[in-house]
Each structure stands twice: as C-alpha cells, then as structure tokens.
C-alpha positions in Angstrom: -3.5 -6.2 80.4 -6.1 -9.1 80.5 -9.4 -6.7 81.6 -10.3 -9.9 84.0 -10.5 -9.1 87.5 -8.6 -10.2 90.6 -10.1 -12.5 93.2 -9.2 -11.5 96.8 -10.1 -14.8 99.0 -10.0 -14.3 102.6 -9.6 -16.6 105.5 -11.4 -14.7 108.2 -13.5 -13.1 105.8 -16.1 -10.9 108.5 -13.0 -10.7 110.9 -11.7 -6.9 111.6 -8.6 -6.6 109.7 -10.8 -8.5 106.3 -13.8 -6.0 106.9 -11.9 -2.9 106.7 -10.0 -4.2 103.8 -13.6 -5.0 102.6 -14.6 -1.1 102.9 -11.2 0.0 102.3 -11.5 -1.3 98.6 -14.9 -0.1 98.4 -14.1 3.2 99.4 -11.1 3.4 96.9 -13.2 2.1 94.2 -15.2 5.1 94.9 -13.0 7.5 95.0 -14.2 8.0 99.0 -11.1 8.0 100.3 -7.1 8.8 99.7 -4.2 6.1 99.6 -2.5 7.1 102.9 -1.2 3.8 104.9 -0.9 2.2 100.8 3.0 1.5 100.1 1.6 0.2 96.8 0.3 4.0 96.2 4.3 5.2 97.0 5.3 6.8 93.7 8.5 4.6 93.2 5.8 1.9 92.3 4.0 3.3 90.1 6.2 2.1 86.8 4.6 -1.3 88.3 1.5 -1.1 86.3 -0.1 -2.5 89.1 -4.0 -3.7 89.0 -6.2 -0.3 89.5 -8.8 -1.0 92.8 -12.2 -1.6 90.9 -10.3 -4.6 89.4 -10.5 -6.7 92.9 -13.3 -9.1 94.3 -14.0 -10.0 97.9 -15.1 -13.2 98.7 -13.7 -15.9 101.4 -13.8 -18.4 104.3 -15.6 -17.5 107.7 -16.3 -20.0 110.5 -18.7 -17.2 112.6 -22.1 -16.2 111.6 -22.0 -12.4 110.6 -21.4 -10.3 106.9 -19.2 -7.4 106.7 -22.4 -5.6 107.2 -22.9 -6.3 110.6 -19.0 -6.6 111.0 -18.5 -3.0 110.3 -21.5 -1.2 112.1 -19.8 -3.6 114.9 -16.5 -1.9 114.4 -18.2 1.7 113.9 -20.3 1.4 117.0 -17.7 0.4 119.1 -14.6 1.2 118.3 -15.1 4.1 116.0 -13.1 3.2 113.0 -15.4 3.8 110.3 -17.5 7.1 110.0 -21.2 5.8 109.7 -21.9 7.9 106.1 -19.3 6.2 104.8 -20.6 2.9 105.9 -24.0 3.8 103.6 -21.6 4.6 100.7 -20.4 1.2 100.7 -22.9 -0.9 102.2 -24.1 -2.4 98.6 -20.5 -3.2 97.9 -20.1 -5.2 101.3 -23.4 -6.8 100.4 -22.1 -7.9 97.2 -19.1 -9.7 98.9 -21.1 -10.9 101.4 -22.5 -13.2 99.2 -19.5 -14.7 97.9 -18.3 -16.2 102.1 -18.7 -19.7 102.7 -18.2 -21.5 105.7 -14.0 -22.6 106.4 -13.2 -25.5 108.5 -12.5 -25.9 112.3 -10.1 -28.8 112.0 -7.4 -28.3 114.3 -7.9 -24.2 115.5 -8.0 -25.1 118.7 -10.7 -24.7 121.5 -10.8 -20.6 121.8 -11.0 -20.4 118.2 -13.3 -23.3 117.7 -15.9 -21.4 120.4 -16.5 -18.7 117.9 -18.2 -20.8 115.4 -21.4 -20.3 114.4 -23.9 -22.9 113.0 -23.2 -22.6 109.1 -19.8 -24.1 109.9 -20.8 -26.4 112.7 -22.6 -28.7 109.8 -19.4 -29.5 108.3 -18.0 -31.5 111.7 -19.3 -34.7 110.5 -17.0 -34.5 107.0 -14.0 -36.5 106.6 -10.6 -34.4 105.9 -11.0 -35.6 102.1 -14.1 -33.4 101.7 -13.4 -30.9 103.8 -10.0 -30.5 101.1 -12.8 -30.8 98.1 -15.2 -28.6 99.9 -12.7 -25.5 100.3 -11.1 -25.9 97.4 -14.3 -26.1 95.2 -15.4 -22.7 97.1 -12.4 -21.1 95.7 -12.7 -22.1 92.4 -16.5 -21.3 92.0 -15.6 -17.8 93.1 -13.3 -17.9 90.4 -15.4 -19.2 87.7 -18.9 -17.1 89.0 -16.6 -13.8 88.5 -14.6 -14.7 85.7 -11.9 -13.6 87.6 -7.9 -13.9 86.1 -6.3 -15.4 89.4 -7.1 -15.1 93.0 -5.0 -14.5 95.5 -5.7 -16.0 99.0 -5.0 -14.2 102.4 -5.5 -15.7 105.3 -6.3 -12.9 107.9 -7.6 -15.7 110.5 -7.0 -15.2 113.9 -4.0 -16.8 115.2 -3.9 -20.8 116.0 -2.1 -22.2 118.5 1.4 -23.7 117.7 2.2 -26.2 115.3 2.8 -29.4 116.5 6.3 -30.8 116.3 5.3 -34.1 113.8 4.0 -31.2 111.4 7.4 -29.8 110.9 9.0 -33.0 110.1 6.5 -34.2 107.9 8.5 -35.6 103.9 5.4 -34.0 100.7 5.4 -37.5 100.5 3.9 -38.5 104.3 1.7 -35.2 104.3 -0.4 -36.4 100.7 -0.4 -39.7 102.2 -2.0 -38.4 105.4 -4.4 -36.1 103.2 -5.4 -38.8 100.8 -5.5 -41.3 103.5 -5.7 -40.5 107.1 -8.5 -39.2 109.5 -7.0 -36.9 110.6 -5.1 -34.1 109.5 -1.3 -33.6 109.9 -1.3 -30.0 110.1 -3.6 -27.4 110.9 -6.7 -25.7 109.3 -4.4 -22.5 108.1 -1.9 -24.9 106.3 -5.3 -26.9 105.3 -6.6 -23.0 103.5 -2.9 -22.8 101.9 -3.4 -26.7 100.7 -7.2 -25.8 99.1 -5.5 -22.3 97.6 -2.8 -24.4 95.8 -5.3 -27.2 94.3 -7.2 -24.1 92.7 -3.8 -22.7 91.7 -4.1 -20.0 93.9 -1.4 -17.5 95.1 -1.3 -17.3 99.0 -0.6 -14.8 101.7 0.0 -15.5 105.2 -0.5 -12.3 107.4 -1.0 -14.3 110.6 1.4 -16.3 112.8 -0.1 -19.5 112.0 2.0 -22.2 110.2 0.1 -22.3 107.0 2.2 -22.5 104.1 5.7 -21.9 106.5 6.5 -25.9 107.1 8.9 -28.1 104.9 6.0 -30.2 103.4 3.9 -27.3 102.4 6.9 -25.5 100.6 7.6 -28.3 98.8 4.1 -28.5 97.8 4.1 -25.0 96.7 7.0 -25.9 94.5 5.4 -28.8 92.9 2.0 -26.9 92.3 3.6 -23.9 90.7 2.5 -21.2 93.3 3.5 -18.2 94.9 3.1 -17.9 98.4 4.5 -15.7 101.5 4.4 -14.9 105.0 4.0 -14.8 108.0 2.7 -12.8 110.4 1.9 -9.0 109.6 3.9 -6.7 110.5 2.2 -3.2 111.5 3.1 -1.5 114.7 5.5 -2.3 117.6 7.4 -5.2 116.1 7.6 -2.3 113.1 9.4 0.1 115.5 11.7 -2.5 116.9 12.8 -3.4 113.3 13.7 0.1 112.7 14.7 1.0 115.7 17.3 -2.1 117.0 19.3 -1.4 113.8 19.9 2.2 115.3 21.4 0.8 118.4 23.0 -2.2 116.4 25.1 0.6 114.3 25.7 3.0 117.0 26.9 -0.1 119.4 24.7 1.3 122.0 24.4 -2.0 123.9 20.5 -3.0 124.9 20.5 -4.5 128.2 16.7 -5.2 128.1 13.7 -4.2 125.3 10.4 -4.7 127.6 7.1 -4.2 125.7 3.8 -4.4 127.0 0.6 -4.5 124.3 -3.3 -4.1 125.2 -6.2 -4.0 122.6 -9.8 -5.5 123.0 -10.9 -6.4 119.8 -11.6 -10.4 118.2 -7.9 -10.9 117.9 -7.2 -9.9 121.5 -9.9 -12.3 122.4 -8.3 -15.4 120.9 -4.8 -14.2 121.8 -6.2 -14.0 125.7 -5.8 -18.2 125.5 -2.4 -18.9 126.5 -2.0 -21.2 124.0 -2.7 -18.8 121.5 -0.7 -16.0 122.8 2.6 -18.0 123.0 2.6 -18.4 119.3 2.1 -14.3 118.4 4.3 -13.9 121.5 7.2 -15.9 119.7 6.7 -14.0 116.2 6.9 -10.4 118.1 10.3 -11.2 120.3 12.6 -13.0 118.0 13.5 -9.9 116.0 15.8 -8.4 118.4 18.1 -11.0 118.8 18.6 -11.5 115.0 19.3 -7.9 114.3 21.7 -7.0 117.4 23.6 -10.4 117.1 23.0 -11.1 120.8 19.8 -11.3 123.3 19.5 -8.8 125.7 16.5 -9.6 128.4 13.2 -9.0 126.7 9.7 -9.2 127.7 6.0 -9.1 125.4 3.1 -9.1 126.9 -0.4 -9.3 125.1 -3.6 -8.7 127.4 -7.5 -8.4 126.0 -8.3 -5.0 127.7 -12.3 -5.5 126.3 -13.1 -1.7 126.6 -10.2 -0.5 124.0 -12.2 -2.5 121.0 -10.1 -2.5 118.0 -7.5 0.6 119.3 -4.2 -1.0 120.2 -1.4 0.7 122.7 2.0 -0.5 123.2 4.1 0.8 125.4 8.3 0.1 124.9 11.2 0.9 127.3 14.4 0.4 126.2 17.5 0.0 128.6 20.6 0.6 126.8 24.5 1.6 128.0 26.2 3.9 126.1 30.0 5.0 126.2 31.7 5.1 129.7 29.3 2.5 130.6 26.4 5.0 131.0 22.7 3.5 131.2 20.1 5.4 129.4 16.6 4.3 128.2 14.4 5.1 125.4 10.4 5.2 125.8 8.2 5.4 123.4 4.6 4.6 122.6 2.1 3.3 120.3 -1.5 3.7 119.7 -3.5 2.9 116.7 -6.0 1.0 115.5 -5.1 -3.0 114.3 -7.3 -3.0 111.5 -6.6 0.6 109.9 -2.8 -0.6 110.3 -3.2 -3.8 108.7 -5.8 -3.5 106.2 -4.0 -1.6 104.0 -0.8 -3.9 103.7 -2.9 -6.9 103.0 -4.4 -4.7 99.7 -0.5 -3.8 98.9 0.5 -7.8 98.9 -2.2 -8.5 97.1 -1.5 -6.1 94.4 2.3 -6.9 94.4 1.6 -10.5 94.5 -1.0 -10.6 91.4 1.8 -8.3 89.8 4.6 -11.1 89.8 2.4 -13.6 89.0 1.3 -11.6 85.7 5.0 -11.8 84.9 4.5 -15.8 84.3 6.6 -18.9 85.6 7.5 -17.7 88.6 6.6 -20.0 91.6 7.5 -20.4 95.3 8.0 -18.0 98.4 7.9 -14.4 97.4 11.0 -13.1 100.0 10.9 -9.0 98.3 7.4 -9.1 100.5 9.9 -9.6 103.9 8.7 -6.3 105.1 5.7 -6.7 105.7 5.9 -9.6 108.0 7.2 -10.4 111.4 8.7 -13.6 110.6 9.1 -13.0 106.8 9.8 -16.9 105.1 13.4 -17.1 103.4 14.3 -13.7 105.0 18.1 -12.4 104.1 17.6 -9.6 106.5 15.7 -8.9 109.4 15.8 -5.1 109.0 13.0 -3.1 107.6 14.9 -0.3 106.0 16.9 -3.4 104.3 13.7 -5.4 103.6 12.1 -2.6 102.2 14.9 -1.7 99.8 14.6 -5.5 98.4 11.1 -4.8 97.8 12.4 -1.7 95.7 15.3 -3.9 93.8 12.2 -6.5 93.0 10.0 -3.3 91.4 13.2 -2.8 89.8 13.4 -5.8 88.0 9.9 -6.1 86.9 9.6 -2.6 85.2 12.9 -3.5 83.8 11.4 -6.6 81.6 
C-alpha cells in the first residue's frame, strides 16, 4: 500500500456533522476514543485492508466564518456532545485542518442558506460561474498537491438546498458543459457545482445530503466520462433507519399499515435551514418515500421537521404506527428516537470514506458506488430499499474485493 495519505474534502466543512467527523478522526488517531457507531470497524471488514485513521486529511469548503475550533466549543457548550478535555486533546489537530477551508460558493443555495454566509465568501459574488468552477476546483487540488495526498475523496455534508429545478433534470452532458463553459448562470445548483469541481480534480464524491449534487442525468453522465466514483444521497442515520428495518417486518408478516405518522424536532444548524419551507420539502421527500417502496402500497403517512432551538444538536422522533392484523384487528406500534445528528452521522461519513478510497485502490472502476445503498435515504441505483438487504450487498461487495 502506497504510504500517501487520504484527502477528506468537505462541503460544510465547520458545519456539525463535518466538526465531529473532524474530532472524531482526531480522537481515533489518538487512540482517545473506541470505534462504536464505525461499521467500517465491524470485523467482517476487516479482510478489507482498509486505510488505518492517521492516514486521512481534513480540509474543505465553508461559506460561514468559523473553524472547527469554535465549531466544537459551540457544540460542547451547548449541546454537550463533546467532553471539553477531549476538545484540548485535539484542538492542534482541528487547527491543522482549519487551515486547509476555503471559502465554497453561494450560487443557487437559496435565501436561508445564503443568510449564513459570512464575509470570506461574500467576496466571491462578483465571479462569473467560469471561475467560480476554476476557483473550487483549484482548492481541491492544492489540498492535494500541499499534502501529497494519494486521492481525495469529497463529501458534501452541506446543509440541505432547496429542490432542484425541473430544467436541471432534463439537462443532455452536452447542454449542461455548454451552459458551464458558456452561460451566466448556472444550470444546476452549488452541491452539483462541488460534485462538478470534485470530478475536474478527479475526485471521488459522496453525497450525504438531500441535495441533487451528483443524482441528475447530466451529472451521471459526467461522472462516467471523467472516470469517477460517486454515491448518494441523503444520510441515513435514525428514523428513516428504523422504518427501513422495521416496514420489512410488517411487509413479511402482511400486517397491513394503515398510516406511519412521524414527527421530528432538533435545534441545531440543520434544523435552522430545514425551518424554510422550501428547504424542508426536499428532506421531507427523501424521509417518506421509503414506505411505499418497501410495502408495495402507500398507506397514509405524515413527517414533520420543526427547529425546536433549545434541543441544539439532540434529535427526537417520535413514530406511531397503525397497522390491522388478522380478523381485521387494529393495533399500533410506538416507538421513539433520541440522539444526537452529528454523533449519528459523523461516523458513517468516515466509513464511506474508507470504503470509497478502498474501491478506488482497486483501479478502473468508475461511476455510482450502489454496495453504499445503506447508508443513504434515497441511495442512487438502489436494487432494494431494505436495510438488512442493502447491508448484505455491502457484505457481497467486501466479498469481492478481498476475493482479488
């Protein structure tokens, strides 16, 4: 194995889910922590030969003026998720990947997201969509070249944009480089606009948001042409988790679901954005299509998302289930959830990164990376919307790779 190391670039660098990521890897480096919440650390993966944590790099895109510094006292002081000794274990480590953030892009993210920005980013309003394409893609590749790093792997961990617009998703590669070479302004959004700058630097990328990014015809073809891996979309951590593994339960017991009602409150940066109704309709769409595609019909369902400012990055969702058993009897099945977004997600985002950088060690491999279906909502080129299913694919790709 090439002793070069891994470049993690993140869009939404000082955001929570990136920051605990950020001390996460620090921590592991360390030796500060254990691997729980890690799938990569399951055993069956260890015949992977996967990338050891001190081989990974943090660097990335941020449009708000912070560090992970600041970020994680933030998240420490107010929501409690990282003890403060083991913020001064890893402080120099954050500082160090601090320096490698440069400011992203607020082409098309929409007004909420766009009040967020900080100055550092604000200068950049005046570029045309050429340089802001050069200018994020020569970011990436300086991080690459000032680390001597073997690949990097790009995740964007932004929060989430409002929907695509229709024209985006009908767009030929050919229209979409015309537009980008061309036009004034851009035919997709600042996610797919990351995923566009990650594939000129020849650049694996992750999706864990519900933004389009790399999940439109145009950009898949793109991916294809460029010779990348990419996958997505939308993270999949805690209640859309449960449904995936519970609906199959009811599916194969023919338990009939009348109605699947869940209602979600959290308070941290995400919540903030997702309190635009714009915004929310896009997560709200990723979190309730999965019922219908695994019980084969749609019973009555309802997903609610509401900033509750007080619970800071600690998430509750609570589910009732409505279902009619044999002899027609109703029953119902409660159950809730309560954890904190960023120690659910963080973790995953390290595990794709590892996997990812594992399949592109393998050579000649390009396009969307399907065996990573489990760890999204709406997982690109899907067989199965099943976790237990989508997991075991993930298994059958380990499989194959220890097998060469």
């Amino acid at each position: 194995m090439t002793q070069q190391r891994i470049g993690i670039w993140i869009i939404g660098a000082w955001g929570g889910v990136a920051t605990t990521a950020a001390v996460g890897l620090s921590a592991l480096t360390k030796g500060l922590t254990g691997t729980s919440g890690l799938v990569s650390e399951n055993p069956y993966f260890k015949k992977l030969d996967l990338r050891d944590w001190d081989q990974f790099v943090i660097g990335g895109h941020e449009i708000r003026d912070t560090s992970f510094v600041e970020a994680a006292k933030y998240f420490s002081e107010n929501s409690g998720v990282f003890h403060p000794a083991l913020l001064q274990a890893v402080e120099e480590d954050l500082k160090s990947y601090d320096e490698n953030v440069k400011p992203g892009t607020l082409i098309h993210v929409g007004d909420t997201i766009r009040s967020l920005a900080g100055d550092a980013v604000r200068k950049f309003d005046t570029e045309t969509l050429q340089e802001t394409l050069a200018r994020l893609t020569a970011d990436i590749k300086e991080f690459q070249e000032k680390h001597d790093l073997g690949h990097v792997v790009v995740v964007n961990l932004a929060s989430t944009e409002p929907p695509v617009d229709e024209a985006a998703k009908s767009l030929s590669l050919a229209e979409l480089k015309d537009a980008l070479e061309n036009g004034v302004t851009s035919p997709v959004p600042a996610s797919s606009l990351y995923a566009i700058a990650a594939m000129e630097a020849g650049c694996s990328h992750l999706n864990f948001t519900p933004s389009a990014a790399t999940d439109l015809p145009a950009m898949i073809e793109l991916a294809e042409e460029k010779q990348v891996l990419h996958g997505g979309r939308d993270g999949k951590t805690g209640e859309t988790l449960m449904k995936s593994v519970l609906a199959p339960m009811f599916a194969h017991r023919n338990l009939n679901v009348m109605s699947w009602v869940g209602h979600n409150i959290f308070g941290n940066l995400d919540g903030k954005v997702l309190d635009d109704p714009v915004n929310k309709s896009n997560k709200v769409h990723s979190k309730d299509h999965l019922l219908t595609e695994i019980l084969g019909y749609k019973p009555q369902t309802l997903v609610s998302i509401e900033y509750i400012e007080s619970m800071g990055d600690w998430k509750t969702a609570w589910d009732h289930i409505h279902f009619q058993g044999f002899l027609d009897t109703k029953m119902a099945l409660q159950f809730t959830w309560q954890g904190t977004d960023s120690i659910l997600a963080a973790p995953l985002m390290l595990d794709m990164v590892r996997f990812t950088e594992r399949e592109w060690r393998r050579g000649g491999r390009s396009g969307v990376m399907s065996y990573l279906s489990s760890f999204f909502k709406s997982p690109m080129q899907a067989t199965t919307p099943e976790f237990e299913r989508q997991y075991q694919q993930l298994e059958a790709w380990a499989d194959a790779v220890s097998e060469e």
